[in-house]
N, C-alpha and C positions, 0 to 999 in steps of 0.2 A: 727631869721628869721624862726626857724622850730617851732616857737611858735606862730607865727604869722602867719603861715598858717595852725597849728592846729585850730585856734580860725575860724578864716578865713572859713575853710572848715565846721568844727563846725556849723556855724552859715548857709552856704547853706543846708548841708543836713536837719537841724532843719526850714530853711523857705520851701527846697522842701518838705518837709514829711507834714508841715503843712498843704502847699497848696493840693497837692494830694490825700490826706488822709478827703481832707474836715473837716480842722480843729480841730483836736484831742487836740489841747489845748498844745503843744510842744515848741508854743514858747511864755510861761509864762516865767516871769524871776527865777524862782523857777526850773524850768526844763531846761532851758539855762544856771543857775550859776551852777547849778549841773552837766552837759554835760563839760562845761568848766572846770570845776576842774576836772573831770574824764580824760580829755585829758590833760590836764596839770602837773598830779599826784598829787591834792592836794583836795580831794573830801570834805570832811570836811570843809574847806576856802570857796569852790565851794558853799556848799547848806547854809552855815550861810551868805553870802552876797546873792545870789539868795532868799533866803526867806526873806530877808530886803530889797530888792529892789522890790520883790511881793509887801510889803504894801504899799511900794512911790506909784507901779504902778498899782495898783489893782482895781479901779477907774478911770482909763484913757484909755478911748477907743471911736473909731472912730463912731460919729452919725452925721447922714444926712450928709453934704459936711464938714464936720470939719475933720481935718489931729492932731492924737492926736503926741507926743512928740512917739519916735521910741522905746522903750522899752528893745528889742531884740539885735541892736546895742548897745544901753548904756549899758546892764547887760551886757554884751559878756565883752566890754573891760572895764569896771569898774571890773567883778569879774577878768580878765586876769591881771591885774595889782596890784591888792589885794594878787591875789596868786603870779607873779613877785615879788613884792615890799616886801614881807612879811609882808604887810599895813593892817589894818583893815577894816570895815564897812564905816569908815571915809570916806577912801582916794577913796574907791571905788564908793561912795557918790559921789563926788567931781568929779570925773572922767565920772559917769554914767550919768546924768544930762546933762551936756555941751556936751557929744556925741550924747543921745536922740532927743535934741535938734539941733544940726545940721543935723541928717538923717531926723528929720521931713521936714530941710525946701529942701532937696531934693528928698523928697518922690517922687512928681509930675515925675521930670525927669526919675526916676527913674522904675516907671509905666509905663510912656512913652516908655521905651524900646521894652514894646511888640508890639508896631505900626510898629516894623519895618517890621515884621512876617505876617502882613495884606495883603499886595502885593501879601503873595505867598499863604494863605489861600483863598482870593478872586479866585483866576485864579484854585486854585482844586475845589473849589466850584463850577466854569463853566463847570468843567472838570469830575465834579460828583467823586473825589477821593476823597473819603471819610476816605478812609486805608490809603492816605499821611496825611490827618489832625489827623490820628488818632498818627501819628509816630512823627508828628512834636507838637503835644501837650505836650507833656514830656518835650519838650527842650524850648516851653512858658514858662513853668509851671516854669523851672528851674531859667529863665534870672533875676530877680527881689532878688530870695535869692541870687544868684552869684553877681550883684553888692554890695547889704548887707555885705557879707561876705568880696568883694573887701575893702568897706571901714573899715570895722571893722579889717582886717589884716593891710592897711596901719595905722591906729591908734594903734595898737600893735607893727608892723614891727620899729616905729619912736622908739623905742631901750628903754628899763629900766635906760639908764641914760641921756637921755634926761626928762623923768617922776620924774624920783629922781632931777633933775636940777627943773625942775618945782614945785614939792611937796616944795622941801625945800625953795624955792622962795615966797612959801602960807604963810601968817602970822599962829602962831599955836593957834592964837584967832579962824582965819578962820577956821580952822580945826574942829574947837573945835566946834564954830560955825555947819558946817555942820552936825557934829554926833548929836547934839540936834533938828536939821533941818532934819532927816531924822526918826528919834523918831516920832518926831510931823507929819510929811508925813504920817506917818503909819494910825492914826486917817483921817487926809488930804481921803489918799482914801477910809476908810470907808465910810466915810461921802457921797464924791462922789456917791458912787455906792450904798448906802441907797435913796440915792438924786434917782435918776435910779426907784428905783423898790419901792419905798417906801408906803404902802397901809398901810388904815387906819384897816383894817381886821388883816395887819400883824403883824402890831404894836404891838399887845399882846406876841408874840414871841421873837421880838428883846428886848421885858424888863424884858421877863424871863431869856434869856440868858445871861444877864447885872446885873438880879440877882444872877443865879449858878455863875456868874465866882467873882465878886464883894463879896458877902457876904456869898455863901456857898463853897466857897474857891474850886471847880471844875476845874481839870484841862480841857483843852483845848477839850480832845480826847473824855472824858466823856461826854462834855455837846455836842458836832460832833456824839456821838452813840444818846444820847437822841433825839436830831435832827430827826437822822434818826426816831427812835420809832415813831414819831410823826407823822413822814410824812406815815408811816405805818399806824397808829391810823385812821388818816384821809383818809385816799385814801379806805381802807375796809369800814369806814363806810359812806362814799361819795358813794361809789359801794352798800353796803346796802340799802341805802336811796332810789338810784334810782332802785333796783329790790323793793323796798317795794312800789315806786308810780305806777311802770308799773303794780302787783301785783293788787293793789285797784284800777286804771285803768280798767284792764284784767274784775275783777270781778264787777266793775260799769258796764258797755258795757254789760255785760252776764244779769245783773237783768234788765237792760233794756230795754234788747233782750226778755225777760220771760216777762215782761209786755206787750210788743207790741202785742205778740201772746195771752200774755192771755184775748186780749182785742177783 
């Protein structure tokens, strides 16, 4: 039970801080497996299923009216049960998925709670209190991570050997299954999110990066610094370019100016 409202709690303060904070990126699943094994004592467990559960979901995010699968809930009790179970990538797989999946399809209701709050923000609006909308936005802000966190504690609270009753009920084909199914995920949301932002401009980047890690055997952090270099490379001489057009600008306008008069 007092694991289950670590996780629980866990996961409100990680949706308030996100909302409040306009979004600081807190509740990746890399930063949420991590938070969870931190409150659980198992940090280690925490960031190797948090950073496997970053690639299933790294690529799935909410555009125009589409409700993507809940990310936050699924890593919360997929890594909680990893670190319980003493289970791996697998089971955590297996668990994060089918919870994902049901908080999406109550995402709606779930939003819906801050309608209840309109009643009494309407009637300070009439009332010109602007210091009560200011005090009652915090407790908005909160109501959305709070049921989150409700469901993610009642999916923990259902007890380590009810999961272990279930786990061992899974064929260990399925199992097996999943951990190859969450390998392949990984590419899954590259692809996604290349899909997203994909230009034909940028295309020379993504097959340089596919060369250092492919063939000049580069680790990960090295070819993340070159990255940076580049973006660097470019942004001065982007910034060059344009003081050297206003430049030749500045000095067309001036001989211009010297003809007009000298005419």
């Amino acid at each position: 039970m007092i694991q289950a409202l670590l996780v629980g709690l866990t996961v409100v303060i990680l949706g308030f801080t996100e909302f409040w904070l306009c979004s600081p990126m807190v509740e990746r699943p890399l930063i949420v497996g991590t938070a969870i094994g931190i409150v659980l004592g198992d940090v280690k467990t925490g960031i190797e299923v948090g950073a496997s559960l970053e690639l299933v979901f790294m690529g799935v995010m909410a555009i125009g009216g589409t409700v993507p699968p809940d990310s936050v809930s699924g890593t919360a009790v997929g890594t909680a049960y990893a670190i319980i179970l003493g289970a791996g990538v697998e089971t955590a797989f297996a668990l994060a998925v089918p919870t994902s999946i049901f908080c999406q399809m109550v995402f709606v209701p779930k939003i819906a709670t801050r309608s209840l709050f309109t009643p009494f923000i309407d009637r300070m609006v009439d009332k010109g209190d602007y210091k009560g909308i200011q005090r009652l936005f915090p407790l908005v802000s909160i109501t959305t991570p709070i049921v989150s966190g409700l469901i993610c504690a009642l999916g923990v609270g259902l007890g380590a050997d009810v999961m272990k009753e279930f786990i061992s009920m899974v064929p260990q084909t399925l199992l097996d299954g999943m951990g190859v199914a969450a390998n392949m995920l990984g590419a899954v949301g590259f692809g996604l999110l290349l899909k997203m932002m994909w230009q034909k401009k940028l295309a020379v980047y993504y097959f340089l990066g596919f060369i250092m890690a492919s063939y000049c055997g580069m680790p990960l952090m090295a070819i993340a610094i070159t990255g940076i270099i580049l973006v660097i490379i470019l942004y001065f001489e982007g910034e060059f370019s344009k003081r050297r057009k206003i430049k030749t600008y500045a000095v067309d306008n001036d001989a211009g100016e010297e003809d007009l008069f000298d005419d």
